[in-house]
N, C-alpha and C positions, 0 to 999 in steps of 0.2 A: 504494500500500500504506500502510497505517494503522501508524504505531509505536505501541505500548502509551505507558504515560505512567513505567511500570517500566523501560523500554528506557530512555527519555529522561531521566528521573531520573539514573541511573546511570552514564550518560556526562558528566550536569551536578552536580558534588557539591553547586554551592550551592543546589539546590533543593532543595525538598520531598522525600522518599523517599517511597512507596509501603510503607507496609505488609504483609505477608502477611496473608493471611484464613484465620482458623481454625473450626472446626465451633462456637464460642459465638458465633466473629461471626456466622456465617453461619446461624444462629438468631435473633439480636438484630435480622440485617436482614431474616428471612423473617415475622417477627413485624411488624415497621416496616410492611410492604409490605402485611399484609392486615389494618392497622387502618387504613390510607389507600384500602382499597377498600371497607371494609365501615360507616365511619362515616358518611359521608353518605349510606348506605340508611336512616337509621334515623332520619329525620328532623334530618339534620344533625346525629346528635348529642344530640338535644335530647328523644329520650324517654329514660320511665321506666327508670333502673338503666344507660344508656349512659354516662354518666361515668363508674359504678364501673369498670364492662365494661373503660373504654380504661382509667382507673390500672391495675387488673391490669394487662391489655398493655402498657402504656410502663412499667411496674417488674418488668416481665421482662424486656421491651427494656434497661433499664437495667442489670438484674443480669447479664444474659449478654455484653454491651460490657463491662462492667468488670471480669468473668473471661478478654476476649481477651487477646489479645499485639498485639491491633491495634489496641487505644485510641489515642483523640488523644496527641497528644504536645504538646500546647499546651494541655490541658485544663485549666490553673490559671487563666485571666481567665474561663473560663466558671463555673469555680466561684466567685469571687469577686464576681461580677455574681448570684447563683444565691443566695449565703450573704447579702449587704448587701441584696438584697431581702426573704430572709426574714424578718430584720433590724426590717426597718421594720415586717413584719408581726408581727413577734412585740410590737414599740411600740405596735402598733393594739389589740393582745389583751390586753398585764398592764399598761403603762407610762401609754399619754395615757388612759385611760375614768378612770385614775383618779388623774391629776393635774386633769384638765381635768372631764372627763365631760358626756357631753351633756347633762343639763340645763345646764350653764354655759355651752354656745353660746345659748344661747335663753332672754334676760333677760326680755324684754316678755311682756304676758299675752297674746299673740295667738301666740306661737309656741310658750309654757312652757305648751301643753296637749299635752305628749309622749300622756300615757296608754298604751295598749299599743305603741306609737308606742316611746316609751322603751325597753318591756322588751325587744323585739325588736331593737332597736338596740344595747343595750346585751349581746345573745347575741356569741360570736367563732365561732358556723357561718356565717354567709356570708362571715367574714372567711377562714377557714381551706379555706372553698371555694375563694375565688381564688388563694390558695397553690399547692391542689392544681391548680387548673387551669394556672395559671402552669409549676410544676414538670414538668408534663405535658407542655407545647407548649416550654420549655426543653430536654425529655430529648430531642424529636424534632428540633430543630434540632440540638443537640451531635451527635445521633447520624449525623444529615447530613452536619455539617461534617468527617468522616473518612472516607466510602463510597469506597472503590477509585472506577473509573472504569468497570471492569464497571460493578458496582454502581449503579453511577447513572445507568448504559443502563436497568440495570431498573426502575430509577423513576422514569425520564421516561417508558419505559413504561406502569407506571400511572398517572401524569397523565393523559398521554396517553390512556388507555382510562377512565379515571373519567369524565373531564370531558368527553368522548365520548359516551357513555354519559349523561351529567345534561344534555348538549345535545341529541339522538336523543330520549331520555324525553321531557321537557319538553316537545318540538314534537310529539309526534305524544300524548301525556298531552292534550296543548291542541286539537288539532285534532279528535282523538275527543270531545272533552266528556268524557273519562273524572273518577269522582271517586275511586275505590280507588287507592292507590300502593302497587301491588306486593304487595295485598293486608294491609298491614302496617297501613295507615290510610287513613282518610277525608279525602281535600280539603273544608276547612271554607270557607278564604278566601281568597283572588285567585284565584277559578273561570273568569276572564277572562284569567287571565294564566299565561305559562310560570314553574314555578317548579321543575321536576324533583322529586328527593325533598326538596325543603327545602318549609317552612312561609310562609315570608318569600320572596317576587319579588326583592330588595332584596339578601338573604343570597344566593341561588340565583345572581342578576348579579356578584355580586362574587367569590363562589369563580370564578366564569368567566371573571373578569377577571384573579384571580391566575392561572390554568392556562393562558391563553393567550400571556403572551409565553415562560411558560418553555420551552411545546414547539416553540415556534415556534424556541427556541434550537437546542434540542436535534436539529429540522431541518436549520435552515439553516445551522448553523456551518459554517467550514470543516474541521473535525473533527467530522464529527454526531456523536451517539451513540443518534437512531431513526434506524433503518433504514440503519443504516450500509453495509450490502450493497448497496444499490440506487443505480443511478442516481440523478444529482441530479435530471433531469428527471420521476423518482416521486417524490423526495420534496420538488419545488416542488411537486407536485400533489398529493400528501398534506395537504402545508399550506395549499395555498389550497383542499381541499374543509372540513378542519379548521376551518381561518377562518372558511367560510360557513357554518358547522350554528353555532360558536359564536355569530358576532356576530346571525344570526338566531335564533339563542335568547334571545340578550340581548334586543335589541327585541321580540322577542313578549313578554317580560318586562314590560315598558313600565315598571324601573327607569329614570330621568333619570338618578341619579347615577351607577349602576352602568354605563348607559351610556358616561357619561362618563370615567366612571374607567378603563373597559377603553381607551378608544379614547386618550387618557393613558397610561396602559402601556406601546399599544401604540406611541407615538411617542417615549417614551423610550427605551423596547427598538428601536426603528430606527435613533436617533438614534447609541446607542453601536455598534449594529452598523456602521455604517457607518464611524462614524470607527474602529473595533479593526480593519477589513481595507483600511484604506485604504494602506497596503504592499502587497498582494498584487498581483499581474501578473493577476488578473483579476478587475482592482476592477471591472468593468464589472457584474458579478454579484451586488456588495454592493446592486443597486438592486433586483434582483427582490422581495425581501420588499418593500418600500413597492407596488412595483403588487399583490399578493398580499393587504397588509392595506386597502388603499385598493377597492381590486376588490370587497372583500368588505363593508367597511363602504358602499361604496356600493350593493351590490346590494342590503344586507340592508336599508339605509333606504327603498330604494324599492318593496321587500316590505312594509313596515311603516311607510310615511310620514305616515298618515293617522293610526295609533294614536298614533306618537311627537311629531308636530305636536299633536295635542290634549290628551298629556301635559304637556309642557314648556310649554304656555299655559296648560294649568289651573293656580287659582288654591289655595292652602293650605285649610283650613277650621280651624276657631275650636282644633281642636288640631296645631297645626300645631309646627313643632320649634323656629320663634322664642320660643316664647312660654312654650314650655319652659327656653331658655336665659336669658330673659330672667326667671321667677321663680329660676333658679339665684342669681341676683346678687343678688337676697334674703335668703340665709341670711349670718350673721354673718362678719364678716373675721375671727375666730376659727377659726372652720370652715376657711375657706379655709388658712389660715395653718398650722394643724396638721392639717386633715383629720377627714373625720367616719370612715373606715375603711374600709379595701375591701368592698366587696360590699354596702356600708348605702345606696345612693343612692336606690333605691325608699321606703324607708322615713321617709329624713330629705326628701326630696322630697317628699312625700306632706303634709309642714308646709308647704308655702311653694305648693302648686300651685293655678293661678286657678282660683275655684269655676265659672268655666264652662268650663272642661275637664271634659268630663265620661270620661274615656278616665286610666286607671291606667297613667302610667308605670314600666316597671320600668329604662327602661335613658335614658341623658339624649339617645341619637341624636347622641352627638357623643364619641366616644372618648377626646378630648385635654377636655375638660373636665371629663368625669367622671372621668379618672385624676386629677388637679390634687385636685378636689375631693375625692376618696378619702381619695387618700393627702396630702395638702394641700403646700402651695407649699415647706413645708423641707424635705420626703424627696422631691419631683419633683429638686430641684435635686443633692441628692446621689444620685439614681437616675441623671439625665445625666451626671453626672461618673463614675461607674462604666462607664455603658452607651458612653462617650466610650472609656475606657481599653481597654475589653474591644473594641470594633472597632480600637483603634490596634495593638493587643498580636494580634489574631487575624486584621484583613485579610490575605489573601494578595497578593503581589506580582506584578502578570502583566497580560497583556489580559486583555480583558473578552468574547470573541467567545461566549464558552460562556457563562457570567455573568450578561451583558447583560437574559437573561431575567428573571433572579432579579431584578434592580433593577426593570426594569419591573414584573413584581409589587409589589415593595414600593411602588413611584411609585401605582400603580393604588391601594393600599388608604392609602396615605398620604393621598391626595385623598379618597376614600369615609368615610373614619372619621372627616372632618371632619361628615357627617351622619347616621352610621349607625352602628352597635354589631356589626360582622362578627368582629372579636376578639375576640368572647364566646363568639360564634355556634363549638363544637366542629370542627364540617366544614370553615367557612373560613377559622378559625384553626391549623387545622393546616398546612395550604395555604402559608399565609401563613410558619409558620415552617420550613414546610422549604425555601420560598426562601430562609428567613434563611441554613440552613444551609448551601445551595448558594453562594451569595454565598460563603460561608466557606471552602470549600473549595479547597484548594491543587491539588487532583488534577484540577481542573475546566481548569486552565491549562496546554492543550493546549501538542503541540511545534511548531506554527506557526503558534499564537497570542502564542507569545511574541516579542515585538518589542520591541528595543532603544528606549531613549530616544527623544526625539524632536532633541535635539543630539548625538547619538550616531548616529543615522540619518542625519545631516547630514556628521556627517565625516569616516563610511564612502563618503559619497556624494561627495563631494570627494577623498578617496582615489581613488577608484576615475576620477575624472577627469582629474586629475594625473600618474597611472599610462599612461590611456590617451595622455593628451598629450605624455609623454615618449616612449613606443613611436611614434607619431606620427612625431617627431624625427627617433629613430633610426633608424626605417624610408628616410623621405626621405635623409641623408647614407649609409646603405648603397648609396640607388638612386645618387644622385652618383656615390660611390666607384667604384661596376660599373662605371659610362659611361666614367669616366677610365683 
């Protein structure tokens, strides 16, 4: 039998309490659940009027969470991480354009030909968009980090059935030759390759790479919360047919990194699973996911060995993302140092980029350099010192057996975003933070998942040795006694 995390709360005072759920929460999170189903039909995200679409929704999400009774209760480092960002962006908008101003990163006559260049640069709409976007994927982590444990049955549920769903499409989309998605739009480009409703092969691998350890948690903990009714031996086999539509989606993808980044993920999410049940009397069992994800990463390569060996040997061509990073290092250590502004890198890029590139970047295909560059080297380093406090002040204290997932998500795009721009990308950015939120979440630390110290394990364990060696003892001088 399954204890709620309510039960267990309340018997333990120094944990976490469980909040009640009231008719605003329980709007705030019906809202949450069908913009995480409905945003990667729409091309990720990334058509016309689909960003306004989701601020409506996450500023209803918002206003209805913050008329419950069931708000966080740790809710001040989030807003403090939320406000010193806005912060920097409000610096981007009244304060550096006009201490500094981009003409004055660009002394020489080869770069001081701004021309429209400038005035575009000098707009605060693209700056004010990433606000918005930022604010957006902030409210849905906050709004994470507090779901009862119902609750977040139900939305490993929709992982669950999303990313189901975007692996299913994508492989039988590709095997038909189909070019309609869902009738909503036209497949332009990678007509060779699985991309589901995403635009991007790249974007499509990467949300799959975040969905896959989390439900893989949500499986195989020892407190699932899919399919918590069912025998474990359905839902090993839930997860390993899971596995194989995913990782076969990926490789029909024929993303490298995305490959790689799931298959990353998913060895950090084994890695912790393993060690968070390594107390349990039937650790024997913590090994089934590794043959489960190995099983299926092998099956799916040798479905797709032929595509993925001529991917990972093909060669770059003349716009390849070195060459991209490499005119970044061109623009002035001014720039660097205070930042040209969020959301301007297409525009101040567009100065420095080699005339035989002939392909218009809008995004640098490298997440950690284009944020640096953004927002430049003095607010990256007070943005870590904030984002440092806000994880110290809101980690939750516990194993990791539920969890586990959520990190391997973040391991998977933490690798990925080192060649790719997926946190931009709507559908996989949201992905992305509501592992953050799960991570966060105190209600995620089941009641036996939670395990003592590991020098505390130690001298329970010696107790109970001690214990037995004295009965021992006593047992033999009773037998004496009788005899005599």
């Amino acid at each position: 039998m399954i204890e709620s995390s309510d039960t267990y709360a309340s018997a333990n005072p120094g944990l976490p309490q469980s909040t009640p759920v009231d008719s605003f929460s329980t709007v705030s999170f019906l809202l949450l659940l069908v913009t995480l189903a409905w945003l990667p039909i729409v091309k990720a995200g990334m058509m016309p009027g689909a960003l306004s679409i989701l601020s409506i929704f996450m500023a209803a999400v918002l206003v209805f969470a913050a008329f419950s009774s069931s708000e966080s209760r740790n809710g001040q480092p989030w807003l403090i991480v939320w406000s010193v960002f806005s912060l920097c962006v409000l610096m981007h908008i009244f304060v550096i354009p006009k201490m500094f101003g981009m003409q004055r990163f660009f002394v020489n006559q080869e770069l001081g030909q701004l021309g429209d260049v400038g005035n575009t640069a000098s707009s605060s709409l693209p700056t004010l968009k990433v606000w918005i976007f930022f604010t957006i994927m902030w409210v849905t982590a906050w709004r994470v980090s507090f779901l009862t444990e119902f609750q977040i049955s139900w939305l490993l549920k929709v992982v669950f059935l999303v990313s189901l769903f975007q692996g299913v499409f994508g492989l039988s989309h590709l095997f038909s030759d189909g070019v309609s998605v869902l009738g909503l739009w036209d497949k332009q480009y990678y007509l060779d390759d699985a991309t589901g409703t995403f635009v991007n092969r790249n974007h499509f691998a990467g949300m799959l790479a975040i969905c896959w350890p989390i439900v893989l948690s949500g499986l195989l903990a020892s407190r699932p919360l899919l399919f918590r009714k069912q025998a474990a031996a359905v839902r090993y086999g839930i997860a390993t047919l899971y596995s194989l539509i995913v990782f076969l989606a990926l490789v029909t993808s024929h993303s490298r990194m995305g490959i790689a980044a799931a298959c990353f993920g998913f060895l950090v999410w084994s890695v912790l699973y393993v060690r968070s049940r390594r107390y349990e009397q039937s650790g024997d069992n913590r090994w089934i996911p590794w043959a489960i994800g190995l099983f299926s990463i092998l099956f799916a390569l040798w479905f797709g060995v032929q595509d993925i060996v001529s991917r990972f040997t093909e060669l770059e061509n003349g716009n390849s993302r070195i060459w991209v990073w490499t005119a970044i290092f061109d623009l002035p250590s001014l720039a660097w140092i205070v930042g040209i502004g969020p959301g301007l890198f297409e525009d101040v890029f567009h100065l420095v980029q080699p005339s035989h590139q002939s392909v218009r970047f809008i995004y640098a295909h490298n997440d950690y350099l284009e944020f640096a560059l953004e927002f430049g080297l003095l607010q990256l380093i007070v943005l870590a010192l904030v984002f440092s406090f806000w994880i110290r002040r809101s980690f939750p204290a516990g194993n990791l057996t539920l969890r586990a997932g959520a990190i391997g998500s973040l391991a998977a795009v933490a690798l990925h975003s080192i060649v790719d721009f997926n946190l931009q990308i709507p559908a996989s950015a949201i992905f992305f933070w509501v592992a953050v939120g799960l991570l966060m979440n105190p209600n995620l630390v089941a009641q036996n998942d939670r395990q003592p110290p590991r020098s505390t394990h130690r001298k329970v364990k010696r107790k109970k040795q001690s214990r037995s060696a004295r009965w021992t003892k006593q047992q033999w001088i009773s037998f004496f006694r009788s005899d005599g």
